[in-house]
N, C-alpha and C positions, 0 to 999 in steps of 0.2 A: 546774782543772788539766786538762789534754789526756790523755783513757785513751791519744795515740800517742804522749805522748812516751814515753823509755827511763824504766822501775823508777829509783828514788833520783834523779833529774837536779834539782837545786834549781830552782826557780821562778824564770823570768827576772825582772829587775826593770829599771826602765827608768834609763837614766846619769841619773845627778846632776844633769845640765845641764838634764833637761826633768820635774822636779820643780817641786813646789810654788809659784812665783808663775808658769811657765808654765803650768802645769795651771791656774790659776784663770783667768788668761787665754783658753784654749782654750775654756772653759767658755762662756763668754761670745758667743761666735762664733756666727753663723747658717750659717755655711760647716761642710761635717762636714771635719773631719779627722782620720786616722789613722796613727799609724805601725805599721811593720812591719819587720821584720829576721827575720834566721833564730834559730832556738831557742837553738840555744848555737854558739860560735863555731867556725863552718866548717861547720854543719848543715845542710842542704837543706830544713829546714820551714819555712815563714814563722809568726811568730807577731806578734799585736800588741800592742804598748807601749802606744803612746797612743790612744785614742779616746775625743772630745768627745761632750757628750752627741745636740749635730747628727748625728752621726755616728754614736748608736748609733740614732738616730729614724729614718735614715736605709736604716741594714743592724740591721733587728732581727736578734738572737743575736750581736753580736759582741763581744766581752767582751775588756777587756785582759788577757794572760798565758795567754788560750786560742791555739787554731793557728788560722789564718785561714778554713780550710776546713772546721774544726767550725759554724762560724754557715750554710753552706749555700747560699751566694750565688757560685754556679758563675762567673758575671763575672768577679767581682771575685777571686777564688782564681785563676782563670787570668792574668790582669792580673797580678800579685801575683810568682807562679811563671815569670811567662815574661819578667817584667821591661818589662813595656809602657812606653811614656810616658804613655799616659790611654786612655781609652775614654770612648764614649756607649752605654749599654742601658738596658736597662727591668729591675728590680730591686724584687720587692717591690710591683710594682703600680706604682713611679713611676718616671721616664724619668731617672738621672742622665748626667752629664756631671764626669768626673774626668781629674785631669793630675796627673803625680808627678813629684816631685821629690828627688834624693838629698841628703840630709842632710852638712854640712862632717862631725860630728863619728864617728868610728867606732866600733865596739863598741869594749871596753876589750881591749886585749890581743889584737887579732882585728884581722884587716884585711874582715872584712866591712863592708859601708854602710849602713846605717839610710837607708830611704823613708817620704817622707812624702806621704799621697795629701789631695789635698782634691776633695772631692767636692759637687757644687752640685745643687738638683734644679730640673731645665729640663722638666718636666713641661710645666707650665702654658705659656708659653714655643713648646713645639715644639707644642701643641695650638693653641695660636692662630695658629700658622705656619701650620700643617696648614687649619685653618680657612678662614685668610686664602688660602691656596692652591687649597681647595674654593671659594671663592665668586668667587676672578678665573675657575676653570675653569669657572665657572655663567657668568658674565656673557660670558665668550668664547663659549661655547656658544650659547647665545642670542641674542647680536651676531650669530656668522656664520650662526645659523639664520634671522636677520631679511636679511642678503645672499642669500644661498644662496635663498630661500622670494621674496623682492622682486622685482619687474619679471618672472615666467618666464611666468606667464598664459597659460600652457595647462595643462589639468584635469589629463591622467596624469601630465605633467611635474611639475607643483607635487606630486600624490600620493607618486609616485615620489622625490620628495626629500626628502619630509617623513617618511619612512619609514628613508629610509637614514642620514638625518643625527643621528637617535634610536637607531640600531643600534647598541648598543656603549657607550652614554651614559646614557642610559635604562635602558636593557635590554637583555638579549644579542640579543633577538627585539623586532621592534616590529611593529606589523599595524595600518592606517591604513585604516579604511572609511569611505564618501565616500557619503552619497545625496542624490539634485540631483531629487527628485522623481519621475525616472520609476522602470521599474518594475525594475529594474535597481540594485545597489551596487557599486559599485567598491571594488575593493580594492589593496592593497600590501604585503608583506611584506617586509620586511628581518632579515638573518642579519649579527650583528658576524663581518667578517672578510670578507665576498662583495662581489664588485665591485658585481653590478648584482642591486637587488629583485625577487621576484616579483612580478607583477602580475596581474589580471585582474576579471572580472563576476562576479556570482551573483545569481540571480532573489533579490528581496522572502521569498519565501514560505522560501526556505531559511536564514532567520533562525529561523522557529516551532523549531529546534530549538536554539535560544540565545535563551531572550526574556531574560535579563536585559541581552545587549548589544544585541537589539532595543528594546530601554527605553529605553535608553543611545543608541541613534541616534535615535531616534524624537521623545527627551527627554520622555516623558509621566509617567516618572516620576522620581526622584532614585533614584542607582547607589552602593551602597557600593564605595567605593572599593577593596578589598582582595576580591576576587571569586573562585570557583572557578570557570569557563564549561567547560558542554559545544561545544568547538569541533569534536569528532571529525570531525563529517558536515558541516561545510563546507570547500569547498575550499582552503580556504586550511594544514593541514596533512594529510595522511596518516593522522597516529594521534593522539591525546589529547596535549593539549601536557604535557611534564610542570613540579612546579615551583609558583611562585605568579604568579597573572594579574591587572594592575593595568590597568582600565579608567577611562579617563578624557573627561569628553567634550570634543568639540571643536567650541567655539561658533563661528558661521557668521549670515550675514544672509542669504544667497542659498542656501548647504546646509548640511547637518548630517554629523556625521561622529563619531568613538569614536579613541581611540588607546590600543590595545593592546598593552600590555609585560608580556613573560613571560619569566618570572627562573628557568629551571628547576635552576639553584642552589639557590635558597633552597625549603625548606617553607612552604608555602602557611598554615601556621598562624601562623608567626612573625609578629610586628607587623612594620607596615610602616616602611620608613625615613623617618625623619621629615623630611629635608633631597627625598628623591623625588619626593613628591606634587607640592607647590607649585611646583619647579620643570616637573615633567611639567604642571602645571594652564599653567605662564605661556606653554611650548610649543605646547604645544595652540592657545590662545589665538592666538598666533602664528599656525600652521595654520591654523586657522578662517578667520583673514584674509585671509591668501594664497588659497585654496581658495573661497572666496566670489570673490575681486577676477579671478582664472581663470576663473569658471563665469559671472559677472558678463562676462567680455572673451567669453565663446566665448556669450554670447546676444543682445552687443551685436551681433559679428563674425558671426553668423548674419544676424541682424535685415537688418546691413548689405550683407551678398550678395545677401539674397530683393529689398531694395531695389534695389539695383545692377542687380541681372539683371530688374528691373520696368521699370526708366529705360534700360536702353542699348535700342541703336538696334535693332530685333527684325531675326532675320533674312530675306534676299530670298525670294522665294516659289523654289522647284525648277525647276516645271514655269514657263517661258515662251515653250514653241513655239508658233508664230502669231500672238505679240503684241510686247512688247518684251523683248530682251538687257539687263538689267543688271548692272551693276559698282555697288561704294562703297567708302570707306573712309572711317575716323573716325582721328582723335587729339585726346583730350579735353585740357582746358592741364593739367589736374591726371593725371597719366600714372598715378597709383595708385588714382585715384577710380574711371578707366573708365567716369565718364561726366562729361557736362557739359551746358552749355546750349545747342548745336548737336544738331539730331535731322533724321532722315531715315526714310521708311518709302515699304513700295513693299506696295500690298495685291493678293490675289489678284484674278483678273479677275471683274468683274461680270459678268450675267447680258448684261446688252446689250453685252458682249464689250468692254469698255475696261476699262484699268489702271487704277487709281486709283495719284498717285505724291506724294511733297512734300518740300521740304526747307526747314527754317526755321532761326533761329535766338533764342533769345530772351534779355533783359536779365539782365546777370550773369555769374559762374562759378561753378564748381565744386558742391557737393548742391547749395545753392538752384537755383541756372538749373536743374539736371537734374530736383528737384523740378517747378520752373515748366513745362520741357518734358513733362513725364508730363502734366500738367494742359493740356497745350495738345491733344495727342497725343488722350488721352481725350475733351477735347470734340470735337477734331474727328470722331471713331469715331463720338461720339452724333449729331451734325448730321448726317453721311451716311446715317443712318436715314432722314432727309427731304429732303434735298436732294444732289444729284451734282452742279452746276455749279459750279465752282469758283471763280469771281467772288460765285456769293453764299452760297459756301460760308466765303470769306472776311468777308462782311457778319456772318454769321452769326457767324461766332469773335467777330468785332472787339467785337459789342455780348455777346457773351456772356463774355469778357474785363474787358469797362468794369463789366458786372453783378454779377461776383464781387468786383472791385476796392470797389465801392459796399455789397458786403454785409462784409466784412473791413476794418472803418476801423483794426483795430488795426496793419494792416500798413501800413510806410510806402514798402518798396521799390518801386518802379514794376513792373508786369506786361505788358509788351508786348512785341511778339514781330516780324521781319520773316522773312519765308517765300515762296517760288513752290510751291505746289499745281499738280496738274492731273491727266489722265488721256492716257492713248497707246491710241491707237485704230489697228490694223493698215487696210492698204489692201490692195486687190485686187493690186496689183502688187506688193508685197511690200514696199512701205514703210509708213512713220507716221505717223499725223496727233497732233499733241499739243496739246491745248487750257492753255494754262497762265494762271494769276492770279498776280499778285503782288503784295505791301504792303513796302515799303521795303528790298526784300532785292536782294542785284546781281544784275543782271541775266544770264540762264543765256546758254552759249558754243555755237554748233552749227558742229561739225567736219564739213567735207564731204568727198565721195570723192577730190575733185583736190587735198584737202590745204591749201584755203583757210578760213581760220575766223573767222565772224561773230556780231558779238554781237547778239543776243534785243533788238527795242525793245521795253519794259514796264518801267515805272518805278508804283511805287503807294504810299497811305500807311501805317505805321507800323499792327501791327495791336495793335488795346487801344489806343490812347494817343487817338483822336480818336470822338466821336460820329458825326459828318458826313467820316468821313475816304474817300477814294477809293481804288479798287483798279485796275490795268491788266492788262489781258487780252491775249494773245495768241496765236497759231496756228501752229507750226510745223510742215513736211512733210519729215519724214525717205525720201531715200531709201535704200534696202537698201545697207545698210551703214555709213550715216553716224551721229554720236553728236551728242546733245544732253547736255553738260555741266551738271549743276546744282552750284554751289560756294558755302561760308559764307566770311566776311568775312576770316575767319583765315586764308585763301589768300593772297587779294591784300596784306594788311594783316601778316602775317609778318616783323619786319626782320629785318635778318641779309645776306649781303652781306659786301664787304671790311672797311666801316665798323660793321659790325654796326649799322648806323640807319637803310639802306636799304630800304623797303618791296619785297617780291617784285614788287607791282601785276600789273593788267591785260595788260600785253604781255609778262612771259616768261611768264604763266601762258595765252596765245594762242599765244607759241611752242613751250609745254611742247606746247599741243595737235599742233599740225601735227607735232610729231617723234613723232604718235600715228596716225599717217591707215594705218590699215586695220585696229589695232590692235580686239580686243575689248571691249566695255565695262570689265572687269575689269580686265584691264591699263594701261585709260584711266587711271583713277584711280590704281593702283598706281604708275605710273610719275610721276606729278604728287605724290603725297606723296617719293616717293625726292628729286623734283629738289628740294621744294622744304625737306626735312630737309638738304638738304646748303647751301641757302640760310642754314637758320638753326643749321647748325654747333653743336646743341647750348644754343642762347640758349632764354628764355623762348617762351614762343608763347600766343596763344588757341585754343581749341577751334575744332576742322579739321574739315570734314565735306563729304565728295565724292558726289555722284548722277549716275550715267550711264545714260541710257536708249541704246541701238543699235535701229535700225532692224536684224532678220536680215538678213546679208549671203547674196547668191545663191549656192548650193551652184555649184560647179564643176561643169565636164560634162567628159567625158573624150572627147580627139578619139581619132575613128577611122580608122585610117591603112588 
């Protein structure tokens, strides 16, 4: 009996109709069901009738002929009182789910309703939802962490994302430190809720006040996973993180790194989340990858600049007063490679006052030729030790060519090269004498003061390709002002045109010159690649490469009136 019903009120009892073979029935049921109605007819207290024994497993204390709200399950008493149609809460430590329904038959003599509630428990149920809804937001995680972290291949960039993408997911706080060897770690910080991570360096030695996450990058030794760190005195916070600090390492081929989640929620004593670790470990994982394949691209991409800037064409010497003006220009076929298999050099002046000058080209494109030309380039530097004539400077490559080719059988590409060498030698009168050699290469253009332009006879063989091969020499006399044109094949041989399959050839590149007569060396050439890029509109091309030597033209005298 309820101490609130009223002194004397007889004990409700439930109608006839849900007596004894329903009550055996109800018994039976895995569903809880209960009824309820009010105390006595027209009362405001609910009390209950019926309740199966499902239903009393369900809501311990609830007992038929007591009031609903003596058993102390504040849910279900408000449900109850305000006339709900069901509810879902947690009850008891288990998560039901109930629907009510009003009863056909009335109290007797009363127009009150009798409800009848059936209540299920979806425990199990919402926790495998919940589960099931944790592990798609793991695998999403992870997916966009494998986009997001894939192809970015650069070192602070991939840091910087690997930091921000754990913000919030991981840990309110994440800190990603990176070391690639030198003496220097990189760092990242990320804050859930901040657009963009901190970032920055901190010397090696400013670890000695954190060795356990110096362990932890270093990896020399195994890191408990659940850690307190002295972070104070590195830069990466202000004051003492507060909270608990889960370090994890982050494996790497080419660097090492740690990833740092600080939960300053939780006490640092509490066990750690058992669903965290492993997903933080497969992240990491992840990281490493990325972070390694960035430091792996930026020492390729190094590697491949110091080479680049080893093979392109070096630049003209400054100082050329008293000897030759020159101009060039390059356009390698591969425009990204910046360099190729066309080279040109122009070296400062010898002691016996001549230039030394050359333009070659050799078999192939793109690194290899540009490889092959470094290696042509280089022997010729060491032969000039012993010899300056440039016909048997040529002799000299040619067998020194055939001699490398005869020591590397594993290579099958051919190695030979066509080039004019030579040297410009100043005259008394202010012009040039140019001694030139050549092996298979076309023959240079010499532009005169009156604007007429003729071609160089020297014709000679292929250098590397023949034992007994010949080379043709020549002499040309620049006077002060005039230009001797050296051009690669990629000139005349350019198609492009109306039909895009027309060769530039020999004659606009004779007429490009004459609409060049007084013009500067530099200009020479500048103005021969304009004409001949608008020849090829854009099409493919081979590697291009232009030498102009100018006799100095006569200073002007100022008449006196």
């Amino acid at each position: 009996m309820d101490s609130t019903m009223p002194a004397g009120a007889p004990t409700p009892t439930p109608p006839r109709g849900l007596r004894s073979l329903h009550t055996r029935v109800l018994a039976g049921l895995s569903e809880a069901v209960v009824v309820t109605g009010p105390a006595r007819p027209g009362g405001p207290e609910a009390i209950v009738y019926v309740a199966n024994p499902a239903a009393e497993r369900l809501l311990p204390g609830l007992a038929v002929g007591s009031a609903v709200a003596r058993a102390g399950h504040e849910v279900f008493t408000a449900a109850v009182a305000e006339g709900r149609p069901g509810f879902e809460a947690e009850i008891a430590g288990r998560v039901l789910a109930a629907r009510a329904e009003q009863l056909d038959d009335d109290l007797p003599s009363s127009g009150d309703v009798l409800t009848c509630w059936y209540l299920r428990d979806v425990t199990d149920e919402r926790r495998g939802s919940a589960s099931l809804r944790d592990a798609q937001a793991r695998a999403h995680f992870l997916a966009e962490a494998g986009r997001s972290l894939h192809g970015v291949l650069h070192l602070d960039r991939t840091l910087r994302t690997a930091a921000s993408l754990a913000a919030g997911f991981l840990a309110p706080t994440v800190l990603v430190l990176l070391a690639d060897g030198s003496d220097a770690v990189r760092w990242a910080r990320a804050d859930a809720g901040e657009s963009r991570p901190h970032t920055g360096e901190m010397a090696r030695a400013a670890l000695r006040t954190a060795p356990r996450l110096q362990d932890a990058l270093i990896g020399d030794a195994p890191v408990d996973p659940w850690v307190s760190l002295e972070l104070s005195e590195l830069p990466v916070w202000n004051e003492r993180p507060a909270g608990r600090v889960q370090v994890v390492p982050v494996p790497g081929t080419v660097v090492r790194g740690v990833l740092v989640l600080v939960d300053p929620t939780n006490d640092p004593v509490d066990p750690a989340d058992p669903d965290v670790l492993p997903l933080a470990e497969e992240y990491a994982t992840r990281v490493g990858g990325a972070l390694s394949s960035a430091a792996l691209y930026r020492e390729q991409a190094h590697l491949g600049h110091v080479l680049q800037a080893s093979l392109e064409p070096p630049p003209l010497p400054g100082d050329t007063r008293g000897t030759a003006v020159v101009g060039s220009a390059y356009r390698p076929a591969r425009e990204s490679l910046r360099v190729g298999g066309d080279f040109y050099e122009v070296l400062p002046r010898s002691a016996a006052g001549r230039t030394p000058f050359l333009l070659g080209d050799v078999c192939g494109k793109g690194i290899e030729a540009a490889v092959l030309s470094g290696r042509v380039r280089q022997s010729l530097h060491a032969l000039r030790l012993v010899e300056q004539d440039p016909a048997t400077l040529l002799g000299l490559l040619n067998a020194a060519l055939l001699d490398a080719a005869d020591l590397d059988a594993a290579v099958t590409m051919p190695r030979f090269a066509t080039m004019v060498l030579g040297d410009a030698e100043p005259l008394p009168d202010g012009g040039l004498r140019l001694r030139l050699a050549t092996g298979g290469h076309p023959p240079p253009y010499v532009l005169r003061a009156d604007g007429t332009v003729a071609e160089v006879d020297v014709v000679g063989s292929l250098v590397g390709a023949l034992r007994d091969a010949e080379f043709g020499t020549a002499e040309v006399v620049l006077a002060p002002g005039e230009t001797c044109l050296l051009y690669s094949d990629g000139v005349t041989e350019a198609r492009g045109g109306p039909t895009g399959r027309d060769f530039y050839g020999e004659e606009r590149l004779a007429a490009a010159l004459r609409g060049c007569t007084g013009a500067p060396a530099q200009v020479v050439c500048e103005r021969v690649v304009q004409l001949l890029s608008e020849w090829l509109a854009g099409r493919d091309h081979d590697d291009v490469a232009l030498l102009a030597l100018q006799a100095p033209p006569r200073a002007r005298t100022r008449e006196v009136s």
